[in-house]
C-alpha positions as a LaTeX table, in Angstrom:
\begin{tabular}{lrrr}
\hline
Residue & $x$ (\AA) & $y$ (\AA) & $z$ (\AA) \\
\hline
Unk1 & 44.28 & 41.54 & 25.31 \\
Unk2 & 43.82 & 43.24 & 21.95 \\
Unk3 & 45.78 & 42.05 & 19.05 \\
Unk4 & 48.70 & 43.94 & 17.00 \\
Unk5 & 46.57 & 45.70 & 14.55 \\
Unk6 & 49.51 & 44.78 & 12.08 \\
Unk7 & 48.65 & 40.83 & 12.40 \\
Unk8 & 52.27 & 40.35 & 13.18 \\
Unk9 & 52.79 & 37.28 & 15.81 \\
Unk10 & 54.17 & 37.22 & 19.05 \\
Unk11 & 57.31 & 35.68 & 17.83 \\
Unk12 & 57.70 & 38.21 & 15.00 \\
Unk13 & 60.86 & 40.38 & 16.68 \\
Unk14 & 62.20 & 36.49 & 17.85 \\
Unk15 & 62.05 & 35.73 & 13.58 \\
Unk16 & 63.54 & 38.63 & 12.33 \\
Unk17 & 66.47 & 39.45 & 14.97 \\
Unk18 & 67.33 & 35.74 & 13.50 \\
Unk19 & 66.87 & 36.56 & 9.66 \\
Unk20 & 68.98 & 39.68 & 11.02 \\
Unk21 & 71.65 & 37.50 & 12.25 \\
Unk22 & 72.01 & 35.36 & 9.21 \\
Unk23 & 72.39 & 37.64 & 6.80 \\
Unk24 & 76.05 & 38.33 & 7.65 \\
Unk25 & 78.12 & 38.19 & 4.89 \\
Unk26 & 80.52 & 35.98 & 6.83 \\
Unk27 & 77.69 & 33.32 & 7.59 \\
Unk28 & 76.52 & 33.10 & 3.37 \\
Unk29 & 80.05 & 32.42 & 2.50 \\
Unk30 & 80.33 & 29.65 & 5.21 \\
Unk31 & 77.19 & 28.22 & 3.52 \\
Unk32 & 78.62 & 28.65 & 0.10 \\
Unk33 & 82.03 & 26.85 & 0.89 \\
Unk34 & 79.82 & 24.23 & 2.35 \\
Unk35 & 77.59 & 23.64 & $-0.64$ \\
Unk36 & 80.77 & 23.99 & $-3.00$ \\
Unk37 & 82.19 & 21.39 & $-1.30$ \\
Unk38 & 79.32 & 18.80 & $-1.16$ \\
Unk39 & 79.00 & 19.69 & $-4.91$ \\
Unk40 & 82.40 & 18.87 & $-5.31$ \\
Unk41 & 82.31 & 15.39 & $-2.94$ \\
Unk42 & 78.93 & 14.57 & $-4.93$ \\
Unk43 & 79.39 & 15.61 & $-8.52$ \\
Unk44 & 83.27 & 16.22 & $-9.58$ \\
Unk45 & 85.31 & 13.23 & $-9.79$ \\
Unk46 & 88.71 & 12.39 & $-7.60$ \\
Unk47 & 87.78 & 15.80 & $-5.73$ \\
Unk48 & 87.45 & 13.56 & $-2.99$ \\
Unk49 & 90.46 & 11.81 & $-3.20$ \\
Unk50 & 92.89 & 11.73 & $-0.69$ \\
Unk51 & 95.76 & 13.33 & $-2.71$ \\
Unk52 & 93.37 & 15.73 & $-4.41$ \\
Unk53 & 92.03 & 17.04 & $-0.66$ \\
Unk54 & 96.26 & 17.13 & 0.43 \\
Unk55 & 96.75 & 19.07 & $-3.06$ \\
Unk56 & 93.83 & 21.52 & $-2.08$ \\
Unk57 & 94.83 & 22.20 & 1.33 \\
Unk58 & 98.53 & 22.60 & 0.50 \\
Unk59 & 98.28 & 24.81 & $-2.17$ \\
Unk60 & 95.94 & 27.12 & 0.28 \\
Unk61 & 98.09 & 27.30 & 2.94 \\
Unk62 & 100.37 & 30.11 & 1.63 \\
Unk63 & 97.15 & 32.01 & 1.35 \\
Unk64 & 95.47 & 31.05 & 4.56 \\
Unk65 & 98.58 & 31.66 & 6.76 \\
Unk66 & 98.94 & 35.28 & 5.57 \\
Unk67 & 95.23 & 35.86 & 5.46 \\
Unk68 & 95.16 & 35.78 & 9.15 \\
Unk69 & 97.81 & 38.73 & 9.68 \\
Unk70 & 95.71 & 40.35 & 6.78 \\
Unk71 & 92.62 & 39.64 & 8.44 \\
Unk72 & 93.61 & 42.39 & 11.44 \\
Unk73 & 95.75 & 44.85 & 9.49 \\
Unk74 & 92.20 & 45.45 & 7.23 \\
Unk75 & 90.26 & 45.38 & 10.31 \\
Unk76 & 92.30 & 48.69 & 11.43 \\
Unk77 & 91.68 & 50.52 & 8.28 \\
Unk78 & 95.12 & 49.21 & 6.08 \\
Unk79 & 96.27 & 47.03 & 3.56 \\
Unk80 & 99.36 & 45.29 & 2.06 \\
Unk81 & 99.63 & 44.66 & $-0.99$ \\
Unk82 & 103.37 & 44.00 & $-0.49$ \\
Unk83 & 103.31 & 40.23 & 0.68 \\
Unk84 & 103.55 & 38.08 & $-2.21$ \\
Unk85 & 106.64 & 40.15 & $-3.17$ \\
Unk86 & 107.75 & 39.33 & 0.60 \\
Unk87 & 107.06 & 35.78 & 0.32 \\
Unk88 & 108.99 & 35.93 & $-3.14$ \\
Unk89 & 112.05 & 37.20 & $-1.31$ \\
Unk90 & 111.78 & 34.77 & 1.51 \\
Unk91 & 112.05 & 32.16 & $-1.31$ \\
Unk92 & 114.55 & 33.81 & $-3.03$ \\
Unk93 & 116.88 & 34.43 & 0.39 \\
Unk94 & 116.65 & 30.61 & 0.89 \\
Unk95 & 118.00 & 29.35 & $-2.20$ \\
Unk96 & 120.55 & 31.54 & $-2.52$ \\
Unk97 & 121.53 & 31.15 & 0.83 \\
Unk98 & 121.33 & 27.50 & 1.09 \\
Unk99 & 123.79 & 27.67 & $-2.70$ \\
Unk100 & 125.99 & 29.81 & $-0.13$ \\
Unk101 & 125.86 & 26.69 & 2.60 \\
Unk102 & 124.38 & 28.36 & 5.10 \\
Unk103 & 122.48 & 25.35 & 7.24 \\
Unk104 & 118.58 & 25.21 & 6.78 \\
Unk105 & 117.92 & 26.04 & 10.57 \\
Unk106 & 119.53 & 29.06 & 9.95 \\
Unk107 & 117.88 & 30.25 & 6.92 \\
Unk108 & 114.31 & 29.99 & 7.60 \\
Unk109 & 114.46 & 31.78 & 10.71 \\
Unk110 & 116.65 & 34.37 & 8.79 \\
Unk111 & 114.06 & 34.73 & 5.82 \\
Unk112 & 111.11 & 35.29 & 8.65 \\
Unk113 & 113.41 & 38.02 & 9.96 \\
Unk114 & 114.04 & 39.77 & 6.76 \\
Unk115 & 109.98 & 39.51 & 6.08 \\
Unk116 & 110.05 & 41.54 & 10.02 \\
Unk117 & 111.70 & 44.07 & 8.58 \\
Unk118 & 110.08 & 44.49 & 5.41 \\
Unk119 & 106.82 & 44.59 & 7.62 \\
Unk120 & 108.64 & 47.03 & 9.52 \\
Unk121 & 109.31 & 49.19 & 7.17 \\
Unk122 & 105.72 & 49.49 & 5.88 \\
Unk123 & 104.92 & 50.19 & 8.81 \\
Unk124 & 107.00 & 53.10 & 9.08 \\
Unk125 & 106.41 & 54.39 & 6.14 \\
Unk126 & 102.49 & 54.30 & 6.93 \\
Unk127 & 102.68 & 55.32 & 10.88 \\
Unk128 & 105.54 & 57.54 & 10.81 \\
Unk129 & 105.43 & 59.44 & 8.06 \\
Unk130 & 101.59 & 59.15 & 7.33 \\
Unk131 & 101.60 & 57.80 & 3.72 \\
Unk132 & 98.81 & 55.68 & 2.39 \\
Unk133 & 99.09 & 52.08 & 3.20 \\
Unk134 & 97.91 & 51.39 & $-0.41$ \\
Unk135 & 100.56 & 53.36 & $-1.74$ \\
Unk136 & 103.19 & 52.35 & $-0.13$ \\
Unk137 & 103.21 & 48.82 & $-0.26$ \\
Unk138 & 102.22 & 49.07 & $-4.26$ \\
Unk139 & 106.01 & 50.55 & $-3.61$ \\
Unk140 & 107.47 & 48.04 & $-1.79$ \\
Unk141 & 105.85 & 45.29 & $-3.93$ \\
Unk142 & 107.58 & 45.54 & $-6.72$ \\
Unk143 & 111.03 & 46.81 & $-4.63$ \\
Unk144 & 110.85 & 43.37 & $-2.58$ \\
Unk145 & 110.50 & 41.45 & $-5.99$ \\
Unk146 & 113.36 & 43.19 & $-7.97$ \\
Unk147 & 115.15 & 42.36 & $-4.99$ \\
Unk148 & 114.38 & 38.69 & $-4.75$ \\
Unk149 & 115.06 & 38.63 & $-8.75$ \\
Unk150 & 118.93 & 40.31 & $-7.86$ \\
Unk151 & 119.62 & 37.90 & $-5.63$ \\
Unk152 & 118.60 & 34.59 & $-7.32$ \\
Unk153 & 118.25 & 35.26 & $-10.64$ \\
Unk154 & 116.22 & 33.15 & $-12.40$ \\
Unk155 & 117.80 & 30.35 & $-10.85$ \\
Unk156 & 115.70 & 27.62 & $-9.26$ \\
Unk157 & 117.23 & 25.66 & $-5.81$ \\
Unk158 & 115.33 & 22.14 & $-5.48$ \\
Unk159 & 118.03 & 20.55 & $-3.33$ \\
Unk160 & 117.35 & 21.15 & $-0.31$ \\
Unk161 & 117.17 & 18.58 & 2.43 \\
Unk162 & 114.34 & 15.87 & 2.20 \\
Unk163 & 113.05 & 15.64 & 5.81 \\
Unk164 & 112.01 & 19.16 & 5.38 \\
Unk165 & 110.69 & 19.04 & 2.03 \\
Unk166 & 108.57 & 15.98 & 3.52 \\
Unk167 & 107.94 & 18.91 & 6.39 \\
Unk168 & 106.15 & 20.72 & 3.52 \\
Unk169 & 104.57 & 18.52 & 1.16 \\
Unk170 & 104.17 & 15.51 & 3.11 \\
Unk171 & 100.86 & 14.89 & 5.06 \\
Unk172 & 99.95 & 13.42 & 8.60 \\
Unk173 & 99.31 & 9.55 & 8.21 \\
Unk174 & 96.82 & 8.62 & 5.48 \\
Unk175 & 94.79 & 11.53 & 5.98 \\
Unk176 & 94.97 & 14.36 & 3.25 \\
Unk177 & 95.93 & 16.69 & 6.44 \\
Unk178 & 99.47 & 18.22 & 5.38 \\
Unk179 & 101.86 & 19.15 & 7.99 \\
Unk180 & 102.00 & 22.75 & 7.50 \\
Unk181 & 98.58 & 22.68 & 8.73 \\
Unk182 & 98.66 & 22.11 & 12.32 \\
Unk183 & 101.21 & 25.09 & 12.02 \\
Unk184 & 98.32 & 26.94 & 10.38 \\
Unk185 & 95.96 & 25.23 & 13.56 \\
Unk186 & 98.17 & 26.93 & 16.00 \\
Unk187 & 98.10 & 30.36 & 14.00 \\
Unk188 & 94.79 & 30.30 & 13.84 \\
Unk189 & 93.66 & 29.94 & 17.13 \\
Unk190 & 96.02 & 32.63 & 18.10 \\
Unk191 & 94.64 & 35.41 & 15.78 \\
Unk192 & 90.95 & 34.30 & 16.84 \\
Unk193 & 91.81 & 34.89 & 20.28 \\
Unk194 & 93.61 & 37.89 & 20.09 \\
Unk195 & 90.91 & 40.14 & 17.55 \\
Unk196 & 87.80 & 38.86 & 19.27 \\
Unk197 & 89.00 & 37.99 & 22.62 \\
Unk198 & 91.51 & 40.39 & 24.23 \\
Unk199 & 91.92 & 44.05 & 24.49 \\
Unk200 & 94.13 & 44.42 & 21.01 \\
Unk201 & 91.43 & 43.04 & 19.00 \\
Unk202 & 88.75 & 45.53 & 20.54 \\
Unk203 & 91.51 & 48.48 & 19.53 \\
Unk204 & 91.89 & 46.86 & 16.15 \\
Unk205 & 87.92 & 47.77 & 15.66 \\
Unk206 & 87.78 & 50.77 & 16.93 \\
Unk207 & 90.96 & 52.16 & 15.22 \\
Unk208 & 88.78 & 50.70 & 11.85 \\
Unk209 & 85.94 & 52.53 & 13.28 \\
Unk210 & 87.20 & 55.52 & 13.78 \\
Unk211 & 90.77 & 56.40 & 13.94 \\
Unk212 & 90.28 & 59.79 & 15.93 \\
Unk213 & 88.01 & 58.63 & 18.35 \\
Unk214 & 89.99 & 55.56 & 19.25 \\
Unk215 & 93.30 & 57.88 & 19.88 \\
Unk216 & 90.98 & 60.03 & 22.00 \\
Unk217 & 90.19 & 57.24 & 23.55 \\
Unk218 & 94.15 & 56.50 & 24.85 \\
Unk219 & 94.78 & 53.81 & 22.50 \\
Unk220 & 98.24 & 54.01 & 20.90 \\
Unk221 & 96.84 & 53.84 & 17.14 \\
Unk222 & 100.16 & 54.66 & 15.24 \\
Unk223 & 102.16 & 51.68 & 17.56 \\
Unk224 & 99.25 & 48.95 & 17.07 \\
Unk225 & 98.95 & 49.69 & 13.30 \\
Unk226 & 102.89 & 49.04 & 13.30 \\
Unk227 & 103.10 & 46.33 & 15.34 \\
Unk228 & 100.23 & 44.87 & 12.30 \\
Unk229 & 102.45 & 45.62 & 9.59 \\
Unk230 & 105.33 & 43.90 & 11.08 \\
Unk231 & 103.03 & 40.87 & 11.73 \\
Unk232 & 101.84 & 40.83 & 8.40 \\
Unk233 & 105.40 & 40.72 & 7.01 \\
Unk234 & 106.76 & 38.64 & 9.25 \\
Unk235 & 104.35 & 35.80 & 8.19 \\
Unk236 & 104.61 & 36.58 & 4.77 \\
Unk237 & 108.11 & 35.45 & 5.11 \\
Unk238 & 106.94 & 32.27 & 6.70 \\
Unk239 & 104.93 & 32.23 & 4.08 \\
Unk240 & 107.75 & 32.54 & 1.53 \\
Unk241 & 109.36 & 29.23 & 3.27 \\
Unk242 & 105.88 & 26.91 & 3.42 \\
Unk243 & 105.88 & 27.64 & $-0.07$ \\
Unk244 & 109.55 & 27.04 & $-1.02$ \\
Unk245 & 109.51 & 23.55 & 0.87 \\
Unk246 & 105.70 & 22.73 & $-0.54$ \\
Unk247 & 106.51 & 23.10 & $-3.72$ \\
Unk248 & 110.33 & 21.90 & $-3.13$ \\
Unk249 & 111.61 & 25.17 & $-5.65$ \\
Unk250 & 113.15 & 28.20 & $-4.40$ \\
Unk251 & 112.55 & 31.08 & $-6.96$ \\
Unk252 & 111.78 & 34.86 & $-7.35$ \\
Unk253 & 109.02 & 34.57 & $-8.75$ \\
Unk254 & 107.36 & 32.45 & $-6.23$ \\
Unk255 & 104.21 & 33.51 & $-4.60$ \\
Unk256 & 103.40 & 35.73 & $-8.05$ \\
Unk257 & 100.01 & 37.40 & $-7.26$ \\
Unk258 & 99.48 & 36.04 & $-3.66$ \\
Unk259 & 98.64 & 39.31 & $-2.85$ \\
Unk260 & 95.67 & 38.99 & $-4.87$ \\
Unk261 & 94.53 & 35.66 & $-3.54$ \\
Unk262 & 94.84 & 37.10 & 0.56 \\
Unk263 & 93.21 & 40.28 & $-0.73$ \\
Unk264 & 89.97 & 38.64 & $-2.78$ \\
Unk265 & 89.99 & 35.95 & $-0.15$ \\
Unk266 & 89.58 & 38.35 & 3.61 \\
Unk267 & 87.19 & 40.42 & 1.49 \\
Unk268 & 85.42 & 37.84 & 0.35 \\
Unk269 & 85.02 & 36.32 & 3.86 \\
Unk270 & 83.30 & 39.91 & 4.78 \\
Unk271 & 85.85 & 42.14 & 6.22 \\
Unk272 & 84.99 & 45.54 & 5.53 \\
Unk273 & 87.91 & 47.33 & 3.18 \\
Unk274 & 87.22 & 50.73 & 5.40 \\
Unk275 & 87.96 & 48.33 & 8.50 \\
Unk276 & 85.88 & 48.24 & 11.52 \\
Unk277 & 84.37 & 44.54 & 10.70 \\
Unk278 & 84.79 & 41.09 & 10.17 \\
Unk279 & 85.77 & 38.00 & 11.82 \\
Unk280 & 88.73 & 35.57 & 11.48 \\
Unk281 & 85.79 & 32.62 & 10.48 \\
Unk282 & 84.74 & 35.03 & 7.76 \\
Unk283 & 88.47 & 34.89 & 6.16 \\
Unk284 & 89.21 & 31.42 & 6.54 \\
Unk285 & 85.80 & 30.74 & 4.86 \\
Unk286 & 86.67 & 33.09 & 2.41 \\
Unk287 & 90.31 & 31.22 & 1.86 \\
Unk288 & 89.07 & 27.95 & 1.41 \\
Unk289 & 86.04 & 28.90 & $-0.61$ \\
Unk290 & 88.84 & 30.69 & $-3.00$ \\
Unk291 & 90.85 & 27.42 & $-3.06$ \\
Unk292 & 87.76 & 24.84 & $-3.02$ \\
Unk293 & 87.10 & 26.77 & $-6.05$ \\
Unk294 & 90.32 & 26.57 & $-7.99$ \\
Unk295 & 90.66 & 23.02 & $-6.90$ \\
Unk296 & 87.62 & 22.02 & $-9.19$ \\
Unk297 & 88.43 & 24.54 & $-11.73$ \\
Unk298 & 92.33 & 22.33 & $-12.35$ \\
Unk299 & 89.93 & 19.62 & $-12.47$ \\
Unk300 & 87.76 & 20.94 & $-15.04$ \\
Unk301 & 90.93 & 21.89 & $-16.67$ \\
Unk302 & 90.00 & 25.47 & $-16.76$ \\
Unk303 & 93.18 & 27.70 & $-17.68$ \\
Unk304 & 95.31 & 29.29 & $-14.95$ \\
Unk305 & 94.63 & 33.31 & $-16.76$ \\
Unk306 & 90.27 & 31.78 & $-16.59$ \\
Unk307 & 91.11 & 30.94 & $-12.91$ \\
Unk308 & 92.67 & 34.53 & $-12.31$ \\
Unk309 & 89.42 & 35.93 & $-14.19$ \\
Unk310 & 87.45 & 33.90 & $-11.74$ \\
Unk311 & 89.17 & 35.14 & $-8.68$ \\
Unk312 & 89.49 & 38.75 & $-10.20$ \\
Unk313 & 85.00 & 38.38 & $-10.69$ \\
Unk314 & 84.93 & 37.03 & $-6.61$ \\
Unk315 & 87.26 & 40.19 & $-5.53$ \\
Unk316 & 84.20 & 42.77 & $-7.13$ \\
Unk317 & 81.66 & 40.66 & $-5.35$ \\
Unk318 & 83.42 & 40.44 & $-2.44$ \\
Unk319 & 83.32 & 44.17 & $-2.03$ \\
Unk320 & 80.19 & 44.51 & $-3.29$ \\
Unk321 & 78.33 & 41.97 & $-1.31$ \\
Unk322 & 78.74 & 42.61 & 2.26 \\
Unk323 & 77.37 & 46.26 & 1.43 \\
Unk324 & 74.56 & 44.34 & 0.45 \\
Unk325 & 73.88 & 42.38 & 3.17 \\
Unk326 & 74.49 & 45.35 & 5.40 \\
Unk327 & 71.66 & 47.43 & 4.01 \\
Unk328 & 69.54 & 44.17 & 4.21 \\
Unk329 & 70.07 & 43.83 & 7.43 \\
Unk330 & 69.81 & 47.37 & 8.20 \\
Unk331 & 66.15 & 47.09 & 6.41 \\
Unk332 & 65.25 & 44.12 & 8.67 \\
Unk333 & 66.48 & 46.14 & 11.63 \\
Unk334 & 64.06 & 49.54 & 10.91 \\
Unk335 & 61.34 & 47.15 & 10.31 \\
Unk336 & 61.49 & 45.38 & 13.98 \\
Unk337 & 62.13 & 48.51 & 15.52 \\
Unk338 & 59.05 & 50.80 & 13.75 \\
Unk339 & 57.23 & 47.28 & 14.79 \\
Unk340 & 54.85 & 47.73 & 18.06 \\
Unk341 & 56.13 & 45.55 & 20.86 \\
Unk342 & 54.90 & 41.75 & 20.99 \\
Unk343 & 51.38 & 42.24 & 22.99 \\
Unk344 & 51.52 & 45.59 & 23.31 \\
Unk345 & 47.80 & 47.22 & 23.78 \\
Unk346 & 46.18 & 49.48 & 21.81 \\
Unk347 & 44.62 & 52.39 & 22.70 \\
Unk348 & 40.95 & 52.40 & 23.99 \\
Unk349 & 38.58 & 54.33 & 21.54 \\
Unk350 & 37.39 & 57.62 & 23.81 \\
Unk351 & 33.60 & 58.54 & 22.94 \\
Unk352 & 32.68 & 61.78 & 21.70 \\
Unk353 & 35.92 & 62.07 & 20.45 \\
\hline
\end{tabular}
């Protein structure tokens, strides 16, 4: 048999569909997060302490539960930027309904409701009467937060009842697990399942894709996108709530700039901004990179306004480095395919020609 007159091996397409495979954006930031975190175990004192690792994971969960929501909504092509103000208001509707004795196990299902219908009425806006996502919810950001700021004040509720602040800041046992996150667990697995493993999340990409092509294709674009908005708000109420009881403060200014946090976070665990990619393991890599991050930073005792420089420097990359590793892997692609196939003959020289 003659040999590739390139010298490339036999297991040359094998190596590079690999090299192909691992140069997802989603995969490098899985590898950062992992080496940030052995730095941190190895070099950075009390990182691995028990309260420090409850202290990281609790602050992230605000950010990680909303990220999932997040996760699909950018997947189909939208954004919303409204959801720190949402979690604001959540906070805000719980202290001033708990100073108006309301009982606690009817307030926080009553804050996730109103973040519902702030979701809802995104959505609307955006489906309905075909304004920009990013437009709108700039909107209703600062709308939900003038509203959370009328009804509290600048008040600050701390009394509420101590088996569910325990609920929020307490953790399982002697492990640095919080409670909060087997509620994150069980979110989770849901959103994995649904946008990689049922017929919604297969919409969700092709409405990202192509918008026209999936409505051609008989699936109800303007509903799903909706039913995502009200999603996203509806857990950025929950959101409002984890944080209230974590931090044991209602306010209206909680969850200042969360937005930014979810937003630097699912891009920087590789979902495309013009939708049509990305996986849920990209954005919880991304979320706990963002936190891991932070975490050392408070232990450095870098500045909060250098740690919002940081994450502002990791939201340009983030956008910037999946296009990147797209055209690398587009490279590596061209090259195995102009490649002659593993043992492929060559053509016998003709005399006299």
């Amino acid at each position: 048999m003659a040999e590739r007159r390139d010298g490339a091996g036999p297991w040359a397409g094998v190596a590079t569909a690999r090299l192909g495979g691992l140069v997802r954006w989603d995969v490098v930031v899985a590898l950062l997060l992992a080496a940030v975190l052995v730095y941190g175990f190895a070099g950075v004192d009390n990182f691995g302490a028990t309260i420090n690792l409850s202290f990281l994971i609790g602050n992230t969960m605000a950010v990680a539960l909303v990220a999932l929501p997040m996760t699909m909504l950018v997947v189909a092509g939208e954004v919303d930027l409204s959801v720190g103000s949402m979690a604001g208001l959540s906070s805000a509707l719980m202290g001033a309904l708990w100073n108006a004795n309301w009982p606690i196990e009817y307030i926080i299902p009553f804050c996730i409701l109103v973040g519902a219908a702030g979701g809802l009425l995104n959505g609307l806006l955006v489906t309905r009467l075909g304004l920009p996502s990013l437009a709108v919810t700039i909107g209703t950001l600062a709308a939900y937060r003038g509203l959370a700021q009328i009804i509290l004040g600048a008040n600050a509720v701390t009394d509420f009842p101590q088996n569910y602040l325990n609920l929020g800041a307490g953790r399982i046992g002697t492990t640095p697990i919080p409670y909060t996150f087997v509620l994150y667990a069980v979110l989770l697995l849901a959103a994995a399942v649904t946008l990689h493993a049922t017929p919604i999340g297969r919409s969700l990409f092709a409405i990202g894709a192509n918008r026209e092509a999936a409505y051609f294709a008989g699936i109800r674009v303007k509903r799903l996108k909706l039913v995502m908005f009200v999603l996203t708000g509806t857990v950025a109420g929950l959101a409002g709530v984890v944080w209230t009881l974590h931090y044991a403060s209602a306010r209206y200014d909680n969850a200042t700039g969360l937005e930014l946090s979810v937003i630097a976070a699912v891009l920087l665990g590789g979902i495309d901004f013009d939708g049509g990619k990305g996986t849920i393991g990209g954005a919880v890599a991304g979320v706990f990179l963002l936190g891991t991050l932070q975490n050392l930073m408070s232990l450095a005792d870098v500045s909060a306004q250098s740690q919002i420089v940081v994450t502002g420097i990791l939201l340009v990359i983030s956008v910037l480095g999946p296009r990147v590793a797209r055209q690398i892997r587009d490279a590596v692609r061209r090259r195995r395919s102009a490649a002659p196939a593993p043992g492929a003959a060559t053509a016998p020289d003709i005399p006299g020609t």
